[in-house]
C-alpha positions as CSV (number, residue, x, y, z in Angstrom):
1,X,0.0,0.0,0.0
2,X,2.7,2.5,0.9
3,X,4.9,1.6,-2.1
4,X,1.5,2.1,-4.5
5,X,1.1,5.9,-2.7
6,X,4.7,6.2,-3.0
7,X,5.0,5.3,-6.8
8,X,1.4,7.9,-7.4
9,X,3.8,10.8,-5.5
10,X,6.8,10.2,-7.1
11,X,5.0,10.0,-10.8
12,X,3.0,12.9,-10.0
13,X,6.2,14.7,-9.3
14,X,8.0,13.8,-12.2
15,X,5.3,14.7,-13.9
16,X,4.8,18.5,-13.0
17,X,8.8,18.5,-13.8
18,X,8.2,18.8,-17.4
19,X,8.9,21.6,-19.9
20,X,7.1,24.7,-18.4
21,X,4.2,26.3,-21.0
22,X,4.2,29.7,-21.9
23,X,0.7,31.0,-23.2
24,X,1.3,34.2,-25.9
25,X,-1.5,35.7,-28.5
26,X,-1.1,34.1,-31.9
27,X,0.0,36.4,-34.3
28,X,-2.0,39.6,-35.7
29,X,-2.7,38.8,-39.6
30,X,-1.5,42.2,-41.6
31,X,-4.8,42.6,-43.0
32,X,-6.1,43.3,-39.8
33,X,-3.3,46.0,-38.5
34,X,-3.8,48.5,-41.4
35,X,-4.6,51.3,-39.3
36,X,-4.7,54.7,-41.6
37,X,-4.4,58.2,-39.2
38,X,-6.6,60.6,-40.4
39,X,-5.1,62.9,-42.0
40,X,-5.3,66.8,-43.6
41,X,-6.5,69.5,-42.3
42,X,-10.0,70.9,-41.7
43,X,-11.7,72.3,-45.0
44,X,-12.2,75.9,-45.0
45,X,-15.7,77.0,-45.5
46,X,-17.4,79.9,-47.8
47,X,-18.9,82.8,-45.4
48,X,-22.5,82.1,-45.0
49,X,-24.8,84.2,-47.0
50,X,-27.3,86.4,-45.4
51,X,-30.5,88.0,-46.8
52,X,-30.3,92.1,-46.9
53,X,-34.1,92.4,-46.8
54,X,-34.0,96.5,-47.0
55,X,-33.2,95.8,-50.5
56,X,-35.8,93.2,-51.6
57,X,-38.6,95.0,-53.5
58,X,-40.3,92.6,-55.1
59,X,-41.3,88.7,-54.6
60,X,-39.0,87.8,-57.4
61,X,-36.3,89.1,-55.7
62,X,-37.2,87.7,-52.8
63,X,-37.3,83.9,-54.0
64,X,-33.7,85.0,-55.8
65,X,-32.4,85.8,-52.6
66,X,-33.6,82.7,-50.9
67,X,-32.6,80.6,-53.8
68,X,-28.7,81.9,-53.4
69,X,-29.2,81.5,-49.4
70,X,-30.3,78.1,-50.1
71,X,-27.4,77.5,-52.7
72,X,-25.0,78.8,-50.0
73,X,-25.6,76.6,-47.2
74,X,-26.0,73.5,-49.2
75,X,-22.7,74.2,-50.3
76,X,-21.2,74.7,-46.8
77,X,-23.3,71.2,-46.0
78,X,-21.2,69.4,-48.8
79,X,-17.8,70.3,-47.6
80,X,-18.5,69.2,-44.5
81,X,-20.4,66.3,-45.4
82,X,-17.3,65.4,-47.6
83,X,-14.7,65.9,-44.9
84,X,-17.2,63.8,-42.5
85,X,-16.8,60.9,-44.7
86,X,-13.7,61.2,-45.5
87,X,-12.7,60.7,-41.6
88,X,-15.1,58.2,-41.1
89,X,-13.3,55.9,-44.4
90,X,-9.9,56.5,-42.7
91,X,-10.7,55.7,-39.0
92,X,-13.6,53.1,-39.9
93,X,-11.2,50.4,-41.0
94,X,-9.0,51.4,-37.7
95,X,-11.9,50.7,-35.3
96,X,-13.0,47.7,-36.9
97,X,-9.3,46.3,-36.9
98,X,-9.7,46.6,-33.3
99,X,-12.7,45.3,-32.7
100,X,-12.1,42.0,-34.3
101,X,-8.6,42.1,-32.6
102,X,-10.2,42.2,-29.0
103,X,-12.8,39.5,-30.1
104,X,-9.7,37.0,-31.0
105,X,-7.3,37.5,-28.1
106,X,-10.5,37.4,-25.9
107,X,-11.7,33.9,-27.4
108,X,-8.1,33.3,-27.4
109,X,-6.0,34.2,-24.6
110,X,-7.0,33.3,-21.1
């Protein structure tokens, strides 16, 4: 009985004695580590266009007026619109990079 128990210790010792196990994240594929900075600088915008109604006469004059008002700030919208997307293209790819990375190493590495 005591050499059984003996032999059970002395295996089990032996047997934690083996190569040690280091645990590391597998490697990042390249595809996923194409981070782009955003880049350039702020657009500058047209001065917005105001209505001088002391010199509308006429309802003719008035729709012009409008119309060019209209023109104006649709104009301003598109730069910025523009410039909105073009920072969303360069930092969408980023932040989805990321997300899939922290979804691997958490299914991963433990």
């Amino acid at each position: 009985m005591h050499r059984a128990l003996l032999l059970a210790v002395s295996a089990l010792a032996l047997a934690s004695c083996g190569e040690k196990r280091i645990v590391t994240a597998l490697p990042i594929p390249p595809e996923r580590t194409d981070c782009q900075a955003a880049t350039g600088k702020r657009p500058t915008l047209p001065p917005e266009f105001s209505i001088d109604w002391t010199t509308i006469a006429t309802v003719g004059q008035a729709k012009a007026a409008h119309d060019n008002f209209v023109n104006v700030i649709r104009g301003r919208e598109g730069i910025v619109a523009n410039y909105v997307l073009k920072l969303e293209g360069d930092l969408f790819q980023c932040a989805s990079d990321a997300t899939w990375i922290r979804e691997v190493q958490a299914e991963t590495v433990r």
